[in-house]
VOGU-3710 file (C-alpha; in Angstrom, 3 decimals, decimal comma):
1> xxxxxxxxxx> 23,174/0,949/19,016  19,571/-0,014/17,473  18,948/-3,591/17,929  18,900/-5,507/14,746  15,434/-6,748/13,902  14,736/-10,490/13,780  12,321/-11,063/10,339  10,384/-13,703/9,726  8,028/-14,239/6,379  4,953/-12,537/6,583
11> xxxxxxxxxx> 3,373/-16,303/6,357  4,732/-17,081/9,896  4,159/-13,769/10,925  0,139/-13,379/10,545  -0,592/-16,797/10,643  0,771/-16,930/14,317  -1,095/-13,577/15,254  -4,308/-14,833/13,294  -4,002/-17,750/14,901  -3,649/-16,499/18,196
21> xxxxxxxxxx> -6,779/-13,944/17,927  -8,784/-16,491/16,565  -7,649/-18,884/19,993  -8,605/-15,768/22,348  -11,865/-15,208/20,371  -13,153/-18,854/20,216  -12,060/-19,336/23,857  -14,288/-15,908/24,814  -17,292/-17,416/22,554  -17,084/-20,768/23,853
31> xxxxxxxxxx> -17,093/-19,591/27,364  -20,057/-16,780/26,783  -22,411/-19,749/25,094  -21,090/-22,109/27,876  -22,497/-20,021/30,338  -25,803/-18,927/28,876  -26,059/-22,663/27,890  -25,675/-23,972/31,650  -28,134/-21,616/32,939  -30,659/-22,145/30,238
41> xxxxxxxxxx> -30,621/-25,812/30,955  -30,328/-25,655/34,487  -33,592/-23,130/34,214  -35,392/-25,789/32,053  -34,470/-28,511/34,390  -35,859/-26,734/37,441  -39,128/-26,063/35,674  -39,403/-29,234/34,971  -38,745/-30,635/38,350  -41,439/-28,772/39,921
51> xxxxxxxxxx> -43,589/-29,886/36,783  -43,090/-32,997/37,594  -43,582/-32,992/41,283  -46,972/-31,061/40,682  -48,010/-33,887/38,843  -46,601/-36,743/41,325  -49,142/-34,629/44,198  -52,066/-35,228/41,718  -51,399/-38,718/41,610  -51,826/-39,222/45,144
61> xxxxxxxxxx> -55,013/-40,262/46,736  -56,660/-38,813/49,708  -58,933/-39,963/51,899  -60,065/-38,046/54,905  -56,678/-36,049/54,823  -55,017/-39,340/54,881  -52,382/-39,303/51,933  -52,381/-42,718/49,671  -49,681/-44,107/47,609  -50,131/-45,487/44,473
71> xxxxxxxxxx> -49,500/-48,839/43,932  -47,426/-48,041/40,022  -45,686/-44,865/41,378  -42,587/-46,533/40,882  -43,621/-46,884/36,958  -44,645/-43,361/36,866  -41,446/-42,038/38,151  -39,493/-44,144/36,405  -41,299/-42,599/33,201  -40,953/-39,471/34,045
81> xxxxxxxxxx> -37,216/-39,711/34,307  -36,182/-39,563/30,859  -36,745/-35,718/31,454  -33,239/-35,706/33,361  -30,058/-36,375/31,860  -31,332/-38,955/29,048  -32,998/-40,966/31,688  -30,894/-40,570/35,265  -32,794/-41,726/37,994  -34,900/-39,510/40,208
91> xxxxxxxxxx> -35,329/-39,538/43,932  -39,280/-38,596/45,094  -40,202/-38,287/48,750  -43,634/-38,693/50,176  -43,766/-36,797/53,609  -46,945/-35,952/55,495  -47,779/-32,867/57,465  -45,432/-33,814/60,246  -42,938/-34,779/58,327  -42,915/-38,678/58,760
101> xxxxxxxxxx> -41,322/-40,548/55,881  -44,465/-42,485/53,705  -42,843/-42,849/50,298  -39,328/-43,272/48,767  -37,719/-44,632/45,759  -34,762/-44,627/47,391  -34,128/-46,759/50,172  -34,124/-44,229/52,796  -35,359/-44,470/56,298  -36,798/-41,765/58,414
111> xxxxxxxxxx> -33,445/-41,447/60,164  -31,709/-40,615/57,184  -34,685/-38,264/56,170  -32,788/-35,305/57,772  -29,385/-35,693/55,974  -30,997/-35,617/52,427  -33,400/-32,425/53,481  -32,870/-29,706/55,697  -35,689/-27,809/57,690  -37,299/-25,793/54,917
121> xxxxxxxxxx> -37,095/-28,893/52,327  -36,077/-26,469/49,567  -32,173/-27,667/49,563  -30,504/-30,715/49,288  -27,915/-31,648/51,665  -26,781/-34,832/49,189  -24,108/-33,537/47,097  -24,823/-33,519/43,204  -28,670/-33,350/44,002  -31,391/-30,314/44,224
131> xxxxxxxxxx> -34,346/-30,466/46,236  -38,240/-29,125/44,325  -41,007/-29,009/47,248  -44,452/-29,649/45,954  -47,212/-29,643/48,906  -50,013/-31,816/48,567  -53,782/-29,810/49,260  -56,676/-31,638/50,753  -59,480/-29,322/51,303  -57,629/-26,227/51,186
141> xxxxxxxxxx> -54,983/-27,661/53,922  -51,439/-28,523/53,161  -51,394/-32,443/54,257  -47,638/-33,519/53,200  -45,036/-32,583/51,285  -43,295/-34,562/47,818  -39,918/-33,376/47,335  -38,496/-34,285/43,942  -34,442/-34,804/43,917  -32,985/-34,455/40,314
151> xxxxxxxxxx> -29,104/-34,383/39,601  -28,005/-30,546/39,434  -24,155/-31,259/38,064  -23,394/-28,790/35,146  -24,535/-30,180/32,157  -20,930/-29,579/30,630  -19,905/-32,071/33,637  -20,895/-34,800/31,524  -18,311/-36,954/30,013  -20,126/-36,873/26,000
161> xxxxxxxxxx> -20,544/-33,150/26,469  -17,270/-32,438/27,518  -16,094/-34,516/24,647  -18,341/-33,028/21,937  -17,196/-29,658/23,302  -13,374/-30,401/22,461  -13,991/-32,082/19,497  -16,410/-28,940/18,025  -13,583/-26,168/19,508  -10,575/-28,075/17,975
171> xxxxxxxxxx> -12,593/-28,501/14,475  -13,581/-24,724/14,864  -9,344/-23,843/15,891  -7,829/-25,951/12,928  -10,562/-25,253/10,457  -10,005/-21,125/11,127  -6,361/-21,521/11,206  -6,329/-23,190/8,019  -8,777/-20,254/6,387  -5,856/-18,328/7,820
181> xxxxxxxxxx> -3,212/-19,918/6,722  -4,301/-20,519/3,045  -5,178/-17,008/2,728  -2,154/-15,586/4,295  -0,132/-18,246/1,777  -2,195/-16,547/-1,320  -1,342/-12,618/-0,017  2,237/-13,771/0,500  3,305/-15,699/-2,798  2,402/-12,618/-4,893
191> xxxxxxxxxx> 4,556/-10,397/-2,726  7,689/-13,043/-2,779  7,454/-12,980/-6,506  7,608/-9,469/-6,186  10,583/-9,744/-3,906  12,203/-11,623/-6,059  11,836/-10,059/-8,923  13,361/-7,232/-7,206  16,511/-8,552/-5,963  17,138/-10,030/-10,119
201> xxxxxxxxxx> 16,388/-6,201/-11,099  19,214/-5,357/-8,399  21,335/-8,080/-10,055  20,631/-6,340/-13,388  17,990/-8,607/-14,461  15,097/-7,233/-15,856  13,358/-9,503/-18,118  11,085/-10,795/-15,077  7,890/-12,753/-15,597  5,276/-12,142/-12,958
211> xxxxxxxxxx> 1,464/-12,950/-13,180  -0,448/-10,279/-13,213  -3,823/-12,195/-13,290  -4,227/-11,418/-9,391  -8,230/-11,577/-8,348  -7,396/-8,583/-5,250  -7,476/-5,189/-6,964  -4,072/-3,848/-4,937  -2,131/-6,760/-5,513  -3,043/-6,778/-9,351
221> xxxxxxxxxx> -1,851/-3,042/-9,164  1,445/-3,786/-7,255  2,181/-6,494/-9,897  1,342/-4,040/-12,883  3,241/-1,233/-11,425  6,195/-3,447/-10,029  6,260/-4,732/-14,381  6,111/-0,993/-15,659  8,747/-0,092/-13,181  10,929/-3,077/-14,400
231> xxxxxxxxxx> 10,037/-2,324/-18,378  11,381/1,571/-17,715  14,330/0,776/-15,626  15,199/-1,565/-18,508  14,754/1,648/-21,023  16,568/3,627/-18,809  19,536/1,506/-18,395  19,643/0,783/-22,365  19,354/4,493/-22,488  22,153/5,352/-19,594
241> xxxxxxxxxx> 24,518/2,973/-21,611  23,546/4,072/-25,049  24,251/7,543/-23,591  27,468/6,970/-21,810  28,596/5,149/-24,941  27,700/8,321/-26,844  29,406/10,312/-23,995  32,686/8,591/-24,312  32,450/9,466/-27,933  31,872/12,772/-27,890
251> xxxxxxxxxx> 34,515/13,740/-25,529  37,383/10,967/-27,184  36,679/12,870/-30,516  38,157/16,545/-29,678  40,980/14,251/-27,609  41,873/12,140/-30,656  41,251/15,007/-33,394  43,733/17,499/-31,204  46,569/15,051/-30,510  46,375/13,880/-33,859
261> xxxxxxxxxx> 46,915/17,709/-35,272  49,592/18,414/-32,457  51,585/15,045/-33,131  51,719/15,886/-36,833  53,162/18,935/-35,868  55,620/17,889/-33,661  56,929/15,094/-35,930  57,184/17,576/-38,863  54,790/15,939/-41,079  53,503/19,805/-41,470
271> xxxxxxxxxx> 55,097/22,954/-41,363  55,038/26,648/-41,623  51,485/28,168/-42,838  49,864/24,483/-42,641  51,360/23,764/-38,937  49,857/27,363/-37,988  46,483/25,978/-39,353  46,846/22,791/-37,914  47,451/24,004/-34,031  44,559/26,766/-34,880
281> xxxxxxxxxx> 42,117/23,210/-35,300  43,850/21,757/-32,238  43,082/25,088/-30,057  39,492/24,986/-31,683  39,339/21,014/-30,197  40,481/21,771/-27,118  37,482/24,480/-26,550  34,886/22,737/-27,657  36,262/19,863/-25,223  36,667/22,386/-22,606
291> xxxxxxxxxx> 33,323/23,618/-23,248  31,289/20,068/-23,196  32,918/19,498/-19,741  32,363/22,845/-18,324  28,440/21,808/-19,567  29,033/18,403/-17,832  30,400/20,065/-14,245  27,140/22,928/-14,657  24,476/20,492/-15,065  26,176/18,052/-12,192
301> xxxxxxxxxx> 26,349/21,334/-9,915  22,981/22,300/-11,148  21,498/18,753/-10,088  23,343/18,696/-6,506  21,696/21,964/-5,876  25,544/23,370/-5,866  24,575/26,448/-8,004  22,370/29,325/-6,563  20,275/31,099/-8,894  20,065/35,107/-8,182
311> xxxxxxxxxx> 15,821/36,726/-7,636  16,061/39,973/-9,131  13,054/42,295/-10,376  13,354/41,536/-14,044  11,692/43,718/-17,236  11,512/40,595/-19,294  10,440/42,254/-22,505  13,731/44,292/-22,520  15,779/41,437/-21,564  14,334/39,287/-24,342
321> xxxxxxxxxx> 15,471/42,127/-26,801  18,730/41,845/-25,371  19,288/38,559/-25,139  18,041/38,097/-29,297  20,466/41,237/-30,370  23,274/40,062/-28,999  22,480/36,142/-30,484  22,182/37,415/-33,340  25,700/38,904/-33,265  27,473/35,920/-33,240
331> xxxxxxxxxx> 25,367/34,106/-36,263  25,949/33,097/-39,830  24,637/36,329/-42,469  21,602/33,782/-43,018  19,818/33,854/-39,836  18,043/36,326/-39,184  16,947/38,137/-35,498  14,327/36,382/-33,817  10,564/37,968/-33,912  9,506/39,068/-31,127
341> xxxxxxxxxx> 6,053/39,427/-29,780  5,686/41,339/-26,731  2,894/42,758/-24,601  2,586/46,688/-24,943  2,737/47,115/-21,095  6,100/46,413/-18,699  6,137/43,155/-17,651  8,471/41,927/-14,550  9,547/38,568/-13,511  11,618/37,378/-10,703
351> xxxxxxxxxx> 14,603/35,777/-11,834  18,735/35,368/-12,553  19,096/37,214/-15,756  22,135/35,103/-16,670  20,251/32,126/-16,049  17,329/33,149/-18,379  19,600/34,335/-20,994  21,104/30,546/-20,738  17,819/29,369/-20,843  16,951/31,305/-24,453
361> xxxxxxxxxx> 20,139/31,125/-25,874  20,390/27,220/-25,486  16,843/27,466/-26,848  17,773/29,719/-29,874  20,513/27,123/-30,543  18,401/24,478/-31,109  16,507/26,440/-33,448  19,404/27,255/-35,169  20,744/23,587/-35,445  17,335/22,668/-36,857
371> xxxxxxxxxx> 17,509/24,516/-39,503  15,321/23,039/-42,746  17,331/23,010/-45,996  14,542/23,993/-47,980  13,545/27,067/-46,045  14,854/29,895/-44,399  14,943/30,007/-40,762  12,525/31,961/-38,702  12,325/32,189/-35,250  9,553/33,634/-33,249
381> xxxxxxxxxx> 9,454/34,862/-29,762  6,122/35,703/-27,785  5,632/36,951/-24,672  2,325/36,421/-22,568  1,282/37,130/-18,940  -0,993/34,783/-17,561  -3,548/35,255/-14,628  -2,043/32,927/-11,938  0,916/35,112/-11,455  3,181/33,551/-13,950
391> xxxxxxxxxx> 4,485/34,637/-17,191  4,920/32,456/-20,867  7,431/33,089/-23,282  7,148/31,005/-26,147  9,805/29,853/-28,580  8,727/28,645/-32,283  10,738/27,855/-34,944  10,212/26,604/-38,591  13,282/24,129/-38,471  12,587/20,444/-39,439
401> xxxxxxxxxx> 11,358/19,291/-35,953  11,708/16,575/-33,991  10,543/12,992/-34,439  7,534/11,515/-32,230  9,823/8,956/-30,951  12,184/11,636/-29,797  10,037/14,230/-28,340  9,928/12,232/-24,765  13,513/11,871/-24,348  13,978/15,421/-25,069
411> xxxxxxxxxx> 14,817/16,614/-21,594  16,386/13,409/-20,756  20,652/14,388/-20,358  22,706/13,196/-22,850  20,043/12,463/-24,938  21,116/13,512/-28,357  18,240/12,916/-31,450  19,563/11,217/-34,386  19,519/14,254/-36,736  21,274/16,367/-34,533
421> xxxxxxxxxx> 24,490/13,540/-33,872  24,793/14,426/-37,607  25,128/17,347/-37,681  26,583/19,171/-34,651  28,422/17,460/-31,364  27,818/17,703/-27,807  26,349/16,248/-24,668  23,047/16,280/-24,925  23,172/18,675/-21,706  21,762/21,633/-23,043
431> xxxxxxxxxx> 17,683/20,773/-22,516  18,304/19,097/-19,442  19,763/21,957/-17,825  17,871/24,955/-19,114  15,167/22,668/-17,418  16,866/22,564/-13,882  18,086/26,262/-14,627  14,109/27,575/-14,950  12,984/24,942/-11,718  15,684/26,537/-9,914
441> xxxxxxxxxx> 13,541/30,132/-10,435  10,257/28,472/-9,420  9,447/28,241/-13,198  9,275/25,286/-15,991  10,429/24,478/-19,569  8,550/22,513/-21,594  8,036/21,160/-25,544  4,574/22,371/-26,166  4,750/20,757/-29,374  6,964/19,718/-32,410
451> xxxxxxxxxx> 6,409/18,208/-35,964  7,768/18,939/-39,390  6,719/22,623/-39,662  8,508/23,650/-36,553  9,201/23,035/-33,080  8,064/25,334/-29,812  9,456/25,781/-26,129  7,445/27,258/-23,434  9,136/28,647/-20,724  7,202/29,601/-17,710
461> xxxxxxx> 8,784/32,400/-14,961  6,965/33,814/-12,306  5,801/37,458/-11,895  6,586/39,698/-9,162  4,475/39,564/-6,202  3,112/42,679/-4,982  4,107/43,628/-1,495
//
């Protein structure tokens, strides 16, 4: 069994994991430039130590090789302190050749000499402290040594450092985690709204406000798309009740019409030739009932991929002859057979021959239905091969058309225009499927156009493939 998810808002979510990068970052940083820093300064203080104990040797005096100490060389060391550590006091030590103790500003005695230098006088055996040699020169000769003792803690070992330190890395921590936040806050609100505009679409709510002024380009186009979506699933379910409304309708009418007949029968309200008559209209009902829900259980079958169209080597040209003659048949004397315009050659498709002849004979209907009053009908069919291996066949009529307004819902089921409730019942099926009927064959069916002169259907079917 999968283990349920725990969620959390995507505020929580990457303002924790921001947060945490931007911890393991600054830590990183702080320790790179805490490191560099250190050895930088301890660098600069060592220069300056021997700098400084240079210049203590040239302020010695020498006389016959015999080494001198200023009376003030307290004053100048105590000057040249405020080099260290904003003023920390240095220890200088005047030996001579054989290493006998002449100066110190420390009290040291030349017992102690040993524990604050070791043999080479390069080290510092005080802890805290660092030795710089300096040799004083008399004549070319090395005469005594100063050794200059300077503090050599870590200059992040200081107290103020430290302190300035914490304070900079927790300004830097809450001033990056509230970039963070704030900006994760600004991505999140417009994606709640989103959310819950959704779940009042799922309640059947879909007069939603949501701003669409959004500065980021993809949340600006998630709020306009999330509104379109909302604006056509409001069509849609105007349309799906306006449709099942009309539905109802159109299947209660045959129901009503037929029991009325069949009850007037029964009760004797008609008799002999007109009771005949009247169960002929109540047969008549019950087919075209039978018929709309044999169209209903098609284009459901149709949809759930129930029904399997047939691929058979088809000579369209003869099949569209067929297909017209036989229409034709079973027409009023005033329509006449459909034109047809077909390529001198044999043309073959790959197709269901009962399926096409659904197609065109659902097509020649609505040609039929839309009939002008002021003109006789024609109907024109033209074939035409095309050179990416598919083949046209174009229906035009001169009926009365169909309005702008209509010509998008078209292949919408049980979509029925406004004119054509008038005039003749049904579904509304009849588009929809010839549509999933000619996908079903790899081919389309489309309105390539429609206005008050006439309306045309293109139905595309694909040739047969060589080899």
């Amino acid at each position: 069994m999968d283990r349920k998810l725990k969620q959390t808002s995507i505020l929580s979510y990457w303002t924790l994991r921001y947060f945490a990068i931007l911890i393991i970052v600054l830590l990183a940083l702080a320790a790179a430039v805490l490191w560099w820093t250190n050895r930088e300064t301890m660098d600069s203080r060592q220069q300056a130590a021997e700098l400084l104990a240079q210049e203590i040797t040239e302020y010695l005096d020498s006389t016959n090789g015999i080494i001198v100490i200023p009376p003030n060389m307290n004053t100048i060391i105590e000057k040249r302190s405020q080099f260290f550590k904003g003023g920390a006091r240095l220890c200088v030590i005047v030996t001579d050749q054989e290493g006998k103790l002449l100066y110190s500003n420390e009290p040291i005695t030349q017992e102690d000499l040993p524990k604050w230098l070791n043999d080479s006088l390069d080290q510092s055996r005080s802890p805290g402290l660092h030795a710089v040699p300096a040799p004083i020169i008399y004549g070319g000769d090395t005469i005594g040594q100063v050794t200059l003792l300077y503090p050599s803690e870590s200059l992040f070992q200081q107290p103020e450092v430290q302190l300035a330190l914490v304070l900079m890395f927790v300004s830097l921590t809450a001033l990056g985690w509230l970039m963070i936040y704030l900006l994760s806050r600004k991505l999140a609100r417009p994606i709640r709204n989103v959310a819950s505009a959704a779940r009042e679409i799922s309640q059947g709510h879909y007069d939603i406000e949501l701003n669409a002024n959004a500065k980021e380009r993809e949340l600006g186009e998630l709020i306009v798309s999330f509104k379109e979506m909302a604006g056509k699933l409001k069509q849609l379910e105007h349309s799906r009740a306006f449709m099942l409304a009309g539905l109802t309708h159109e299947l209660k009418t045959p129901v009503t019409s037929a029991k009325g007949l069949i009850h007037a029968v029964k009760e004797k309200v008609v008799q002999d030739e007109e009771a005949d008559e009247f169960l002929q209209i109540a047969l008549q009902e019950t087919g075209r009932l039978e018929r709309m829900i044999a169209d209903l259980l098609d284009y459901n079958a149709l949809a759930a991929g129930l029904i399997q169209s047939s691929s058979k080597h088809l000579d369209v040209a003869e099949l569209l002859s067929e297909i017209t003659y036989q229409w034709t048949l079973h027409q009023d004397e005033g329509i006449r057979e459909p034109e047809l315009s077909l390529p001198d050659h044999r043309v073959e498709v790959e197709g269901d021959p009962l399926r096409i002849q659904q197609i065109i004979v659902n097509l020649l209907n609505n040609s039929a239905q839309s009939k002008h009053p002021d003109r006789p009908l024609r109907i024109n069919i033209t074939l035409r091969e095309r050179n990416d291996g598919y083949v046209d066949i174009l229906v035009v009529d001169n009926g009365s058309g169909i309005p702008p307004s209509e010509q998008n819902l078209v292949f919408e089921r049980f979509f029925r225009g406004e004119n054509k409730k008038q005039r003749v019942r049904g579904l509304g099926l009849g588009l929809a499927f010839s549509r999933l009927l000619a996908q079903a064959q790899q081919g389309n069916l489309v309105l390539n156009k429609s206005s008050e002169e006439g309306t045309s259907f293109l139905l595309t079917l694909p040739l047969v493939t060589e080899g």
